[in-house]
C-alpha positions in Angstrom: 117.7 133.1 39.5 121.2 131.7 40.8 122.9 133.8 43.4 126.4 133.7 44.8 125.7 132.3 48.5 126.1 135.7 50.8 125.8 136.6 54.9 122.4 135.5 56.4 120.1 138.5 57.5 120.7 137.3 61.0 124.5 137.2 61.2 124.1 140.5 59.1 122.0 142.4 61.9 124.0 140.4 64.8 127.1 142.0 63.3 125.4 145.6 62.8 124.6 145.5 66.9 128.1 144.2 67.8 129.6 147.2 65.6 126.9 149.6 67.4 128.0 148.7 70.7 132.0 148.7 69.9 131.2 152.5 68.4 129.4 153.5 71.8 132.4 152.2 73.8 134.6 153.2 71.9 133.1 157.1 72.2 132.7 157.0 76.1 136.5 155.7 76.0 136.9 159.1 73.8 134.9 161.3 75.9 137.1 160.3 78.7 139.9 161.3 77.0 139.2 164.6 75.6 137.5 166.0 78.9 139.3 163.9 81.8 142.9 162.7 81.1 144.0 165.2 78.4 143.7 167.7 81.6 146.0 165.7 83.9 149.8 167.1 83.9 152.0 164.2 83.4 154.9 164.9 85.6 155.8 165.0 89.4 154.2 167.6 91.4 156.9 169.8 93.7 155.6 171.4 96.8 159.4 172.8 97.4 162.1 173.9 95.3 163.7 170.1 94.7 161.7 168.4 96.9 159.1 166.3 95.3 155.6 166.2 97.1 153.0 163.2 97.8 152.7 161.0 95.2 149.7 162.2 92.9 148.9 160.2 89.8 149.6 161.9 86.1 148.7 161.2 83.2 151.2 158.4 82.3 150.1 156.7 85.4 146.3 156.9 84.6 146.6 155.8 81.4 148.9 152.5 82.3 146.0 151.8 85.2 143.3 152.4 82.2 144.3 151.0 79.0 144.0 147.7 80.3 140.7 147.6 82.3 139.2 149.5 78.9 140.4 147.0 76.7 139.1 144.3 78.6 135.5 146.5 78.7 135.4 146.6 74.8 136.6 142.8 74.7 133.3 141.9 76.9 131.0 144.3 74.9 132.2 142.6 71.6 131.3 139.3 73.2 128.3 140.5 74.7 127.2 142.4 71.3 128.0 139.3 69.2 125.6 137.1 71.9 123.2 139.1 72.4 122.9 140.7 69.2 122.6 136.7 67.6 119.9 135.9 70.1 118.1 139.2 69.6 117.8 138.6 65.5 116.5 135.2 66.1 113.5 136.5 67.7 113.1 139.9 65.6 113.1 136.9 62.2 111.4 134.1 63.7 108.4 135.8 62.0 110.4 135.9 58.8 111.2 132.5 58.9 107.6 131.5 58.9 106.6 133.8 56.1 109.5 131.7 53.9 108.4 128.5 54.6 104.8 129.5 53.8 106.2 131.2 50.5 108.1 127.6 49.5 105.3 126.0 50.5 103.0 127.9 48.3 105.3 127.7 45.8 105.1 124.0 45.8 101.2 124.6 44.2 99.8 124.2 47.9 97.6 127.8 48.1 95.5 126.6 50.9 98.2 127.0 53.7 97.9 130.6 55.8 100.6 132.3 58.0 98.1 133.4 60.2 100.8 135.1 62.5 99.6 135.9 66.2 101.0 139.2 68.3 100.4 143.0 67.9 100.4 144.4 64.8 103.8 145.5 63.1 106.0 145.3 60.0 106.7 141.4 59.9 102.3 141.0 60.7 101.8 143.5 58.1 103.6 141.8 55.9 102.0 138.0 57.1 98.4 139.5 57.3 99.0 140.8 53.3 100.7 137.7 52.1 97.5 135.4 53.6 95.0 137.8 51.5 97.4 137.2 48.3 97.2 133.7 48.9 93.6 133.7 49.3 92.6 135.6 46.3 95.0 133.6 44.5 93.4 130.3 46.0 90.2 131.2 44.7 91.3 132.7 40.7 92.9 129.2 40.7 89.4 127.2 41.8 87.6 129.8 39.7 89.9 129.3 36.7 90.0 125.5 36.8 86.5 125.6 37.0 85.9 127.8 34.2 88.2 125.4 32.1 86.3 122.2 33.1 82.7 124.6 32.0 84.8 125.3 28.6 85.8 122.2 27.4 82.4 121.1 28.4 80.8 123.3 26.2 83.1 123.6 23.4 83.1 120.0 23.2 79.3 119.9 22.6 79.4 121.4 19.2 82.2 119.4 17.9 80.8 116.1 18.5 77.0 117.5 17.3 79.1 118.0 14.2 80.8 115.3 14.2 77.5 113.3 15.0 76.2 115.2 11.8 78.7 114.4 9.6 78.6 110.7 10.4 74.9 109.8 9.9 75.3 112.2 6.4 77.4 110.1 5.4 75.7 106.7 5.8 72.7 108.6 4.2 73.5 109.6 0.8 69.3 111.0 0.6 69.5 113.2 3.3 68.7 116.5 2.7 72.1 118.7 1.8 70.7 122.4 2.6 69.2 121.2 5.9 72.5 119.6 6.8 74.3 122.7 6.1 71.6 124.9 8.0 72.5 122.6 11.3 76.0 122.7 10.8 75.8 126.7 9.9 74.4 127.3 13.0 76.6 124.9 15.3 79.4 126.5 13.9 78.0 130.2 14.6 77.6 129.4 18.3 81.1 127.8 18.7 82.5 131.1 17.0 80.6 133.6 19.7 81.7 131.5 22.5 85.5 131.2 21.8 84.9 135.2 20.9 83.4 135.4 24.7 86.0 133.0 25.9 89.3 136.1 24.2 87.2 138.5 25.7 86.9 137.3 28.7 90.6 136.2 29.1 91.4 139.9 27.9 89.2 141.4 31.0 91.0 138.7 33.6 94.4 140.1 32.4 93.5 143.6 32.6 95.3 143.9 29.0 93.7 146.8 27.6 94.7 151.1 27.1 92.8 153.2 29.8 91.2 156.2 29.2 88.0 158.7 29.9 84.5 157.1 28.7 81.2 159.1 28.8 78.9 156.2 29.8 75.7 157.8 28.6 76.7 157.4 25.1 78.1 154.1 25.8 74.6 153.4 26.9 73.1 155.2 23.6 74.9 153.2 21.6 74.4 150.0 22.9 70.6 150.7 23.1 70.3 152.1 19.1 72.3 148.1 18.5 70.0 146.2 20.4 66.5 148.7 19.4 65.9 146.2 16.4 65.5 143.0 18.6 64.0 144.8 21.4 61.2 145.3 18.6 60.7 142.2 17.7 60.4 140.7 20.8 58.1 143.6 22.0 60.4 144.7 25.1 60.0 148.6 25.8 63.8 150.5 26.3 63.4 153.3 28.7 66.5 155.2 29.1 67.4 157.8 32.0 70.4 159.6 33.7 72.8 162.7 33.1 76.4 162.2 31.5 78.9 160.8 33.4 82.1 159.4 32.4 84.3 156.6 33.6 87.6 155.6 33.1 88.6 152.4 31.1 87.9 150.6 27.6 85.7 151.4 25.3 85.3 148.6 23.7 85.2 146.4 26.8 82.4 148.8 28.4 80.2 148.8 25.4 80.3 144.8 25.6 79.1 145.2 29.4 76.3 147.4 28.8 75.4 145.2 25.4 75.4 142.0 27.3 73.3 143.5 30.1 70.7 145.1 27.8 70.7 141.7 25.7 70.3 139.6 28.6 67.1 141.7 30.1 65.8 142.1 26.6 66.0 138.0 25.8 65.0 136.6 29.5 62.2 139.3 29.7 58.1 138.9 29.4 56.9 137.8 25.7 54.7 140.7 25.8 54.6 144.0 27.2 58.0 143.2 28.5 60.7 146.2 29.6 63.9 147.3 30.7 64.9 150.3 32.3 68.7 151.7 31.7 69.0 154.6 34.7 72.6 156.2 35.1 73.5 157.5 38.5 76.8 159.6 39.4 78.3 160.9 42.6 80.9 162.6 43.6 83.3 159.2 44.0 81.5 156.3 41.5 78.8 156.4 38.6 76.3 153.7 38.4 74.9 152.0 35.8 71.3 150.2 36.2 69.8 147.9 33.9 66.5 146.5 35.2 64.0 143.9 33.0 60.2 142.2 33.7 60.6 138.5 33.5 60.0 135.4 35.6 60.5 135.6 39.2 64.1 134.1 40.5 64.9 132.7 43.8 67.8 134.3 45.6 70.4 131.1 45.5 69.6 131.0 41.7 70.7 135.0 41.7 73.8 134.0 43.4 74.7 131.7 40.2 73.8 134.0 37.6 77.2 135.4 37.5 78.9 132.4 37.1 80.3 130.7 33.7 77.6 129.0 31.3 74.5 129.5 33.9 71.4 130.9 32.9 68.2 132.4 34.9 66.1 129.1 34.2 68.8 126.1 34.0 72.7 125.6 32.3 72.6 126.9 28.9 71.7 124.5 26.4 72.6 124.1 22.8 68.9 125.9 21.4 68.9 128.2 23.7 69.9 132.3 23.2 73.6 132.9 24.1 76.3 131.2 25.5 76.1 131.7 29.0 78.9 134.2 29.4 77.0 137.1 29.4 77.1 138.0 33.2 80.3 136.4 33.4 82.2 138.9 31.0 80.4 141.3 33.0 81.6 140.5 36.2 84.9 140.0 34.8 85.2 143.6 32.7 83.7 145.4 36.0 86.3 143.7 38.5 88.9 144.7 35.9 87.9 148.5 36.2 87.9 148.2 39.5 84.3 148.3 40.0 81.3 146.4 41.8 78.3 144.4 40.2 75.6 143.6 42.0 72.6 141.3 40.8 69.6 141.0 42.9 66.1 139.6 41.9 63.2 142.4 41.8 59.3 141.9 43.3 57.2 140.7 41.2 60.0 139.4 38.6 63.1 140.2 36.8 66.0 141.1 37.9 68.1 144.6 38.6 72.1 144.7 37.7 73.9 147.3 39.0 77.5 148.3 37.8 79.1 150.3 39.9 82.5 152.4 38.5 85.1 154.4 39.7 84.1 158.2 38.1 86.7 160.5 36.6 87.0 163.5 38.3 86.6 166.7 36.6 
């Protein structure tokens, strides 16, 4: 935005102590008149009927010997208000200044540049301490983001050029076999649907766009469970369900895809017989706690670390026949930062994994 060109901050506050100082000279000056020199006769003092006494000052007198030497006092306390009050500025902003040139400089698309402002803690270090955990945070969405588009275009790009790949050799092959063609491409198309679906809701759960309001969790939970019964069954994976009502506060919508994606994932990367998962909902007085916790294959801690990461998976990076997109855990992380809330992944003895969502709880 353009702005008329106004009074720096420094000649503002050097001006405000100059006018601070004048005002307190200018009272004492006052004071001196209303209880000193107001009660001084100005006249000639008689100690006989027409015959005047030692000369004694009056008021006339004072005031002639006073006027000057208090005009030169306020002269010198403009001066020294104006000097002073200009050096003293300069040092109160020199923090200021640095916090501006860090802002330009960040501004320029350089995030990795800190304030990092030394001294005892005030307004100005307040201020410098906040702005280095902005640009921080903001350093690492940026990495995270650019990252997340590289892992995108990656994987979107797959099935266009398996279709296109498809397409091609149909076309020099006028015998090949129509409905298998169709199958392939039905199902290449299918998984680029899901993951631009994963991709909006994803992007919805970064932007926090969505309406707020009171969940119960346990029927979120019930819900999500009576959707996903059918292909627990199938793969012979055992739901156990446990924990009193609790509600949160947030989307619907956007909670039910966390606790779908976490009951999917431990049902599909779980034993291929006499597998489980355990869904256990724990409140206190401050945050409710959603577990979900599966039997599977045993995973080192550095692959943990990864799982909640874009397109990674608990074996390798997803793959084109493979379950899922590799978003699962990431939309999780996402929708749970988004409602202010903590997810924790850690691997469990013996195998499988335990996820823990962690949510702020709504108070009755």
């Amino acid at each position: 935005m353009a702005r008329q060109p106004g009074l720096s901050v420094r000649l503002k506050l050097t001006l405000s102590y100059a006018g601070v100082i004048m005002l307190v000279g200018v009272l004492l000056l006052a004071v001196v008149w209303v209880f000193l020199l107001r009660y001084v006769p100005d006249g000639v003092w008689y100690t006989a009927p027409g015959r005047p006494g030692p000369f004694v000052p009056n008021r006339s007198d004072l005031i002639e010997a006073f006027a000057p030497k208090a005009a030169a006092v306020l002269g010198f306390l403009l001066v020294f208000g104006l000097d002073g009050g200009w050096i003293l500025a300069g040092r109160m902003l020199a923090p200021l200044t640095k916090i501006t040139e860090a802002t330009r400089t960040a501004a320029t698309g350089s995030l990795s540049h800190r304030i990092e402002l030394e001294g005892r803690g005030d307004e100005f270090r307040e201020l410098a301490d906040g702005f280095d955990n902005m640009l921080a945070k903001l350093e690492a969405q940026v990495a995270e983001q650019q990252r997340f588009a590289a892992n995108a275009s990656h994987e979107l790009r797959t099935p266009l050029a398996i279709t296109q790949t498809l397409l091609d050799v149909a076309s020099k092959d006028p015998n090949r076999d129509v409905d298998e063609l169709i199958e392939r491409l039905r199902l290449i198309n299918s998984r680029a649907i899901d993951l631009t679906e994963a991709l909006l809701v994803l992007s919805r759960a970064d932007q926090r766009s969505f309406v707020r309001e009171p969940v119960d969790l346990s029927l979120v939970v019930e819900e999500a469970v009576e959707t996903l019964l059918p292909l627990a069954e199938q793969r012979g994976v055992r739901i156990e369900t446990s924990g009193d009502q609790a509600s949160v506060t947030g989307s619907p919508a956007l909670l039910l895809q966390v606790v779908t994606n976490l009951i999917h994932n431990a049902i599909v990367h779980n034993l291929p017989e006499d597998g489980s998962v355990s869904v256990t909902i724990g409140a206190n007085e401050k945050s409710v706690v959603l577990t979900v916790a599966n039997t599977g294959e045993e995973l080192s801690r550095e692959l943990v670390a990864t799982l909640t990461e874009p397109f990674q998976r608990g074996t390798q990076r997803i793959h084109g026949d493979q379950v899922g997109v590799g978003l699962g855990l990431a939309i999780v992380k996402s929708i749970t930062r988004a409602h202010d809330g903590n997810l924790a992944v850690l691997s469990r003895p013996g195998g499988g994994l335990r996820i823990s969502v962690e949510l702020p709880r709504v108070r009755d």
